[in-house]
N, C-alpha and C positions, 0 to 999 in steps of 0.2 A: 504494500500500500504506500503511494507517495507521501512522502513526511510532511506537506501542507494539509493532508485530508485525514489526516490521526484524529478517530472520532474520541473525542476527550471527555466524553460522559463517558465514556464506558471504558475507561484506563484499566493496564492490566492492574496486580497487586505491585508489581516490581514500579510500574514507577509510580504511584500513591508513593508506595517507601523511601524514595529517592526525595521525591515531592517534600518528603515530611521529613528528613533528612537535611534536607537542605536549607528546610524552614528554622531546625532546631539549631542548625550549627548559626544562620545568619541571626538569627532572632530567639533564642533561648528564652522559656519562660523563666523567670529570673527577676528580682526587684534589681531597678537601677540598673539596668543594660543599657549596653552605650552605642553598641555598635551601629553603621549606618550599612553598610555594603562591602563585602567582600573586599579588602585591602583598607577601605576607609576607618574612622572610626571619630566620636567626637570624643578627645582627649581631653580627660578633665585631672588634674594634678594638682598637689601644693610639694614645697619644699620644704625643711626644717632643718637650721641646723645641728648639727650633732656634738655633745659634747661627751658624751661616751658612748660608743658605737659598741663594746660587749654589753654593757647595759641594756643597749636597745636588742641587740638578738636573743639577748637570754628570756625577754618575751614576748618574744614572734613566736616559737614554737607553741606555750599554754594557749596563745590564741586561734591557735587552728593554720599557724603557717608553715608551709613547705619550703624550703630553699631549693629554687628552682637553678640558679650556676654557683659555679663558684665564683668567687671571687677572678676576675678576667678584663683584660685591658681592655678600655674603649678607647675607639680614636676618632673623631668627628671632623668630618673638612665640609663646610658650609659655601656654597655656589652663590652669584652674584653678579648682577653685568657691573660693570663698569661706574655708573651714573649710581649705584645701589638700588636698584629697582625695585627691587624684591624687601629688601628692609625697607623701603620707604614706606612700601603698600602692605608692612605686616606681614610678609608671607620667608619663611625659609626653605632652601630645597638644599639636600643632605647625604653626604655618602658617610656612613657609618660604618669601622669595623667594630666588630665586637671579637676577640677572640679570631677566629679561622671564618669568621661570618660578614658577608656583606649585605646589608640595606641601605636602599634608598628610598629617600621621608621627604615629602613635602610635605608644609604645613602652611596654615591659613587661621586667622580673625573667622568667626560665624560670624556671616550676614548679620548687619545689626547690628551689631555689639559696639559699642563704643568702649566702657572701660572694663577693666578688670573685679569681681567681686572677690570673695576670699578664696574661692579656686579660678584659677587657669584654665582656660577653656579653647582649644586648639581642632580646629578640620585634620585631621592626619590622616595624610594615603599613602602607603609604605609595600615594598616589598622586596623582598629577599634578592638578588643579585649577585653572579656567579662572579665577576669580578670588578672591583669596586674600581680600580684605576683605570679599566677600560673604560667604564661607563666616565670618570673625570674626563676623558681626554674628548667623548663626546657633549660631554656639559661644555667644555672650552668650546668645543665645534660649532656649537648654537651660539655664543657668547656669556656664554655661563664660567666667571672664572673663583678657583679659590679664594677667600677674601678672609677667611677666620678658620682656626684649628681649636678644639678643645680635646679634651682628654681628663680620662680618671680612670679609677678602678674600678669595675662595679659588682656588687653580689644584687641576685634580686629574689627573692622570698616571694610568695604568693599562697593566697587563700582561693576561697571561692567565686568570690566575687572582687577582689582588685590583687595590685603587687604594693608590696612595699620594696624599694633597692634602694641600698646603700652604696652611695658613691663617694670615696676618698677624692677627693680633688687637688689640684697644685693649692689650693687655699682653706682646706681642711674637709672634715666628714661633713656631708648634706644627707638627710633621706628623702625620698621620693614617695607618696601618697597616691598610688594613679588608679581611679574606680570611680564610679558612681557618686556623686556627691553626701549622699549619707551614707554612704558605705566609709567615704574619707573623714565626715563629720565623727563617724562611732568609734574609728579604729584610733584617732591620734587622741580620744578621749580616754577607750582603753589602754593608749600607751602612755595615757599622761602629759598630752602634750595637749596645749590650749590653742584657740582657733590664733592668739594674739601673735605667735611665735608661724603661722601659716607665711612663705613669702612664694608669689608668685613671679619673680624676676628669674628669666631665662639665665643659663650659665654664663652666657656670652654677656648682658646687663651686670650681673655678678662682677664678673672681671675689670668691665668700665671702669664702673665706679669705683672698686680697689686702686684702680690703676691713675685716674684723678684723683684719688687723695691720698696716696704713696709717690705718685710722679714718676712713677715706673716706666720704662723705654719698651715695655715686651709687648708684642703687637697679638700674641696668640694663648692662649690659656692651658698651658704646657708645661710637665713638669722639670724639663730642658729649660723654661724662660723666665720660669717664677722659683725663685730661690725656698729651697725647704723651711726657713727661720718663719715663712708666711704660712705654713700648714697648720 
């Protein structure tokens, strides 16, 4: 039978299953799912910083968390034309390694939004990528050139419903809150941590700012450019 005349009331059971497969993995019932489509999702986060990082894992586990890597270098190189196009208008586009793993993340402002509430709230379309300097050299191609590096360490933990990771940075321990808005609300209440101590400044804003009021020369957030005395 030609594939435009698939009488669709009366599907076999095999794709119903696929059908409802496909429903569960995109759309899970689940409070506070975030996801929008297949590689998309709306990223909602805060950040904290850490002043004792055993502290904080010794209770991630009673709360129901898994450590999902170990502890594994990130390296982050951020794309950009020339003019700053992309930071002007809110938007990042991203080669990540992580370990032996390449992605690439665009991200975006939602529609509307003007300012920031006490979570971060980011469009993120991502996906995996066989090799991450290939794809740079066609970001250059387009006019897409390197303009910022960051980097850290990351472990990242996860429950049911969000991740918590912990990233060592050139500028000390931050954790990461990324799920559902009361899922983030309940967990940093469980952990102790108040909404007042929430900051939503990107790692790249982070660094700015250190670097305006130290007068620092280092142009990338590295731990080659930023002296250990700052950790």
């Amino acid at each position: 039978m030609p594939a435009n005349r698939w009488p669709w009331d009366r599907q076999p059971a095999v794709v119903c299953f696929f059908q409802s497969l496909f429903t569960c993995v995109i759309f899970p019932w689940c409070a506070g799912w975030y996801r929008l489509r297949p590689m998309q999702a709306m990223e909602t986060e805060v950040k904290i910083r850490v002043a004792d990082r055993a502290a904080l894992e010794q209770k991630l586990t009673p709360l129901g968390f898994t450590r999902v890597t170990a502890r594994t270098l990130e390296r982050n190189t951020l794309y950009d034309k020339p003019n700053r196009e992309l930071r002007n208008s809110r938007q990042i586009l991203r080669i990540r390694q992580y370990g032996n793993k390449w992605v690439a993340t665009h991200k975006s402002v939602p529609g509307g939004m003007t300012e920031e509430g006490p979570h971060k709230n980011r469009v993120e379309t991502e996906t995996e990528v066989e090799d991450g300097p290939v794809l740079g050299k066609i970001f250059e191609a387009l006019g897409f050139y390197p303009v910022f590096v960051y980097e850290k360490w990351r472990t990242e933990w996860a429950d049911r419903q969000g991740h918590c990771v912990i990233d060592e940075t050139p500028l000390g321990v931050y954790a990461e809150l990324e799920g559902p808005s009361e899922w983030i609300d309940a967990t940093a209440q469980k952990l102790g941590i108040s909404q007042s101590e929430f900051i939503t400044l990107s790692y790249g804003r982070i660094f700015e700012l250190w670097r305006d009021q130290t007068g620092s020369k280092a142009t990338n957030f590295t731990f080659e450019e930023i002296p250990e005395s700052f950790r």
